[in-house]
C-alpha positions, 0 to 999 in steps of 0.5 A: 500500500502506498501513503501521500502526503495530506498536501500532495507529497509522496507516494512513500510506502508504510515504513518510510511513513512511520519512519519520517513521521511528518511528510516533508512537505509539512503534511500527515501521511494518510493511505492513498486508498483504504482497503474495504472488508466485508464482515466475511473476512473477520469470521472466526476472529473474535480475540483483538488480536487475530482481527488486528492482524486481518485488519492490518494486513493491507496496510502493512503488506509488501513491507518489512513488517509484513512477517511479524505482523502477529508479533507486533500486534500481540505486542500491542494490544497484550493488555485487555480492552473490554467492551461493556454493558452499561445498567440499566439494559435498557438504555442500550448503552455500553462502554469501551474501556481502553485504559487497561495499559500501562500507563492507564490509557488509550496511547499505550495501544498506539505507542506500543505498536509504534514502538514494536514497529520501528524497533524492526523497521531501524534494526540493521540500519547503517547510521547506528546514531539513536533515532530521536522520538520527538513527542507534544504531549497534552497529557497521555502521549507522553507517558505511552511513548515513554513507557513503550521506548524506554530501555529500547537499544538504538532509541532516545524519547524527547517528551514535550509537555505544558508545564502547569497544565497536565494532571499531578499524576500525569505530570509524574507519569511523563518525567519518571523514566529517565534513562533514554527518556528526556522530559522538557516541562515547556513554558506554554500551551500544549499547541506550543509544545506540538508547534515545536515539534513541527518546526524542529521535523521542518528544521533540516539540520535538526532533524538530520543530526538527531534521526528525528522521528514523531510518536504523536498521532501526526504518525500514521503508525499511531492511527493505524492501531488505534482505528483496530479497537473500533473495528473489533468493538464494532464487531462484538457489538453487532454479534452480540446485539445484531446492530451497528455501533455509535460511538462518543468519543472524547475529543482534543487532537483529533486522533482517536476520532480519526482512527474511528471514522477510518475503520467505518470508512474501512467497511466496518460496522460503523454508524455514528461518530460524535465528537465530545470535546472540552471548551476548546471548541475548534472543530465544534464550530467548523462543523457549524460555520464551514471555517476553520479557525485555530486558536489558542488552547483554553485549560479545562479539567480534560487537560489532555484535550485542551487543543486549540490546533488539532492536527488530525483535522487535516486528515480528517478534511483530506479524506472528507474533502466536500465540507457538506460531506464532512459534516454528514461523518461526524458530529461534534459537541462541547462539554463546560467544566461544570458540565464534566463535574456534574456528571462525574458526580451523577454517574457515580450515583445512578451508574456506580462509574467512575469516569475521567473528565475525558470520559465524563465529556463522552458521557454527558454528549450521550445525555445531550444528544439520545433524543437528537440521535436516537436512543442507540445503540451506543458505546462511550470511549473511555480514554483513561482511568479516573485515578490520574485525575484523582485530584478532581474525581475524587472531591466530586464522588467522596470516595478514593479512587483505586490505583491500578498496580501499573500506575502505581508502581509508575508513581513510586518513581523518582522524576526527571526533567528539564524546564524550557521555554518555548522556542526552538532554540532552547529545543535544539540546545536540549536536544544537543545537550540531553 
């Protein structure tokens, strides 16, 4: 399969795209066409694993990584992703669990397929130099890449995060690697730690000195992974219930959301895809208006979606091209903060969850828009557990909320990391000197 550039560059095959991570016209790598599966190619595959690799399978066919396509996949999703009911039966509600990873959320099924394809990909190579995983994080990406770099011979992971405005725990999360890991607690928004780390892949001397490589969700190799839990979530949901699935997914750079609408695009049995975001309202008003406007980031109690910039909105119009046709794939609805505190509290009454604030976005959209839409069936996408945010979910529901052994043998940690101001210089310095 071969991969263009959103702005035209390319074709590039499969391991020169997750390789490069940005095209070098500034541009995401996307498939120049998506594979379409009937639902007779995944009979007889019910584990994520075995419908991983028949998903992935075009995507990856004609290169290295073709071989060890089990290995990789087992890699990756080697942690459960449940799907689960929600009481009572009849409000047709389910949720997609997908924090069961190391670092308690989403990425770490991305990084860790990222990690296990590379680590193939640069085996071999001439230059023996450390290839340099340069990665913006608003909260999650972070910790995912570290944990799924860390102590990898021939990789050096340089986390970008907004100081001040990620959780304490996630914050301990990103900095307590060491080693190969280098953190920089950046003096700015998070759009400014993202705007950094385009400018330093469009920097050609920085980038050829430091083997640069991107682990964010501009990387093809994140989406990929990530667009496999919705075609197996789908999957299950239509053999247990005999209906298409909805989801409602919380919503920053647009990644997770992309990877959904790829896996319907793909054939999957799809039907809506609702964006749940925080006060950043960016692609909200798009689809309202037709024009796309950044702006900065604004803090709210979902750090991790505070994204004023979402870079996957340039895959998402690549594919949907036609605003009109865009706006009939998705749809998209902002959630306040005293919304999210409202309805941690309410499901912790009448539903006995505990969400996340990100979660808590996906949840009160559901709320909102059952009449708009219809009363299902749905799944809500739950990003991360609730014990990151601790500091906010506990207040609100009176109770504490349990750690997961893996984050809290994270959090026993010491940490490490560096202040810098966001410019690139100072990145190039670090770079150089880290």
């Amino acid at each position: 399969m071969e991969y263009l550039s959103t702005r035209g560059a390319g074709p590039v095959d499969l391991e020169e795209a997750l390789l490069r991570g940005l095209a070098p016209d500034g541009g995401l790598f996307v498939p120049a066409t998506l594979p379409h599966f009937s639902a007779e190619a995944f009979a007889g595959r019910e584990n994520i694993v075995d419908i991983a690799v028949t998903f992935l399978s075009p995507f990856v066919a004609g290169t290295r990584l073709e071989a060890a396509l089990d290995e990789i996949c087992s890699d990756a999703f080697s942690f459960p992703i449940p799907l689960r009911a929600l009481p009572p039966a009849e409000a047709r509600l389910s949720v997609l669990e997908l924090f069961h990873g190391p670092t308690a959320a989403f990425k770490d099924v991305g990084a860790r397929f990222l990690a296990a394809c590379m680590a193939r990909l640069d085996a071999g190579q001439t230059d023996t130099r450390p290839l340099t995983i340069l990665v913006a994080t608003s909260g999650d990406t972070g910790g995912a890449v570290a944990a799924a770099f860390h102590g990898r011979a021939g990789f050096r992971v340089v986390v970008l995060y907004p100081e001040g405005q990620v959780s304490p725990r996630q914050a301990h999360q990103l900095a307590c690697w060491g080693g190969n890991v280098l953190t920089l607690a950046v003096d700015g928004p998070f759009d400014a730690c993202q705007r950094l780390v385009k400018q330093a892949f469009s920097h050609a001397e920085i980038a050829r000195d430091h083997r640069l490589c991107s682990a964010n969700s501009i990387n093809i190799g994140r989406l990929l992974p990530q667009a496999v839990y919705y075609a197996a979530a789908s999957l299950w949901h239509q053999r247990q219930h005999g209906t298409t699935a909805s989801f409602i997914i919380p919503t920053g750079n647009l990644g997770n959301a992309q990877a959904c609408v790829m896996a319907r695009e793909c054939g999957l049995p799809i039907e809506h895809v609702v964006l749940a975001t925080n006060a950043n309202r960016t692609i909200v008003d798009y689809l309202a208006s037709g024009d796309y406007a950044a702006r900065p980031s604004v803090q709210t109690l979902a750090s991790a979606m505070d994204v004023g910039d979402p870079s996957n909105m340039e895959r998402l119009r690549h594919l949907f091209p036609v605003f009109e046709r865009l706006r009939g794939k998705v749809t998209a609805v902002s959630v306040s903060d005293e919304e999210i505190r409202e309805q941690i509290r309410l499901d912790a009454t009448r539903r006995g969850e505990l969400w996340c604030p990100h979660t808590a976005t996906a949840a009160r959209v559901h709320d909102q828009l059952g009449a708009r839409l219809g009363e299902g069936p749905w799944t809500l996408v739950a990003t991360a557990h609730p014990a990151k945010f601790h500091e906010i979910v506990e207040p609100l529901v009176g109770q504490p909320v349990p750690v997961p052994p893996a984050l809290a043998e994270l959090l026993g940690r010491p940490t490490h990391e560096h202040r810098m101001a966001a410019d690139l210089d100072a990145l190039a310095r670090q770079l150089a000197t880290g």
